[in-house]
C-alpha positions in Angstrom: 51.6 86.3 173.1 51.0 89.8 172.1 54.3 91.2 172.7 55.6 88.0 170.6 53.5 88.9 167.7 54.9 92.5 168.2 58.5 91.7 168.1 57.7 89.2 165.1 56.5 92.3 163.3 59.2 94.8 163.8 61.6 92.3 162.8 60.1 92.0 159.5 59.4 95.3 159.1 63.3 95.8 159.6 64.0 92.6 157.3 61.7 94.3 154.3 63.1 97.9 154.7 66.7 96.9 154.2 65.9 94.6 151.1 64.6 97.6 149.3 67.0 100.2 150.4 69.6 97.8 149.6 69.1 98.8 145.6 72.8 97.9 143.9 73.9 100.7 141.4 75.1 100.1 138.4 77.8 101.3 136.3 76.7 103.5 133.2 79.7 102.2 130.6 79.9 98.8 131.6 76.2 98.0 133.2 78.3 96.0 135.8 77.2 96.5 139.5 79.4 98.9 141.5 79.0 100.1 145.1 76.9 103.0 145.2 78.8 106.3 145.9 77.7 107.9 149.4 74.8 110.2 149.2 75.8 113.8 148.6 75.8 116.1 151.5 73.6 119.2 151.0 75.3 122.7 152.6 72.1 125.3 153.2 73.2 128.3 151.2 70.6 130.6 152.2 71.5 132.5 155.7 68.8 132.7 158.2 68.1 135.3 161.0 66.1 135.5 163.6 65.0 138.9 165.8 65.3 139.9 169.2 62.0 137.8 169.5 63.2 134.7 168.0 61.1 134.8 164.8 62.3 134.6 161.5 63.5 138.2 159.8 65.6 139.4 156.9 69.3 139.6 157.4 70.0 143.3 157.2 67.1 144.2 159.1 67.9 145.8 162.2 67.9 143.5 165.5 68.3 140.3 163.1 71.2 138.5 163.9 72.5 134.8 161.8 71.1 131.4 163.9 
C-alpha cells in the first residue's frame, strides 16, 4: 500500500512539473503562440587553473596549468 501511494505521488509530481514547464511562447509582433526557441548555451569565458596541488590559482602564476 505504501509503495502504491509512493508511485501515485511521483507520478503526479511528474504530471505537475511538465504542465508548468510546458509555458508556450509567444510571438512579440503578432501575439500568436510560436515554439519556443531552444535555450541558449552558455560558453565559460573565464579560464581556470589549478596548481600542482589541485587548488584553484591565477593563470600566469607559476605551476598553474588550465583544467
Amino acid at each position: 500500500m505504501m509503495r502504491s501511494m509512493l508511485a501515485a505521488a511521483a507520478a503526479m509530481s511528474l504530471l505537475i512539473g511538465t504542465a508548468v514547464g510546458a509555458a508556450p511562447c509567444r510571438d512579440p509582433k503578432t501575439h500568436k503562440f510560436v515554439k519556443c526557441p531552444p535555450p541558449a548555451v552558455k560558453t565559460s569565458a573565464v579560464k581556470h587553473c589549478r596548481d600542482a596541488k589541485g587548488h584553484f590559482a591565477k593563470c600566469g602564476t607559476p605551476g598553474a596549468h588550465a583544467a
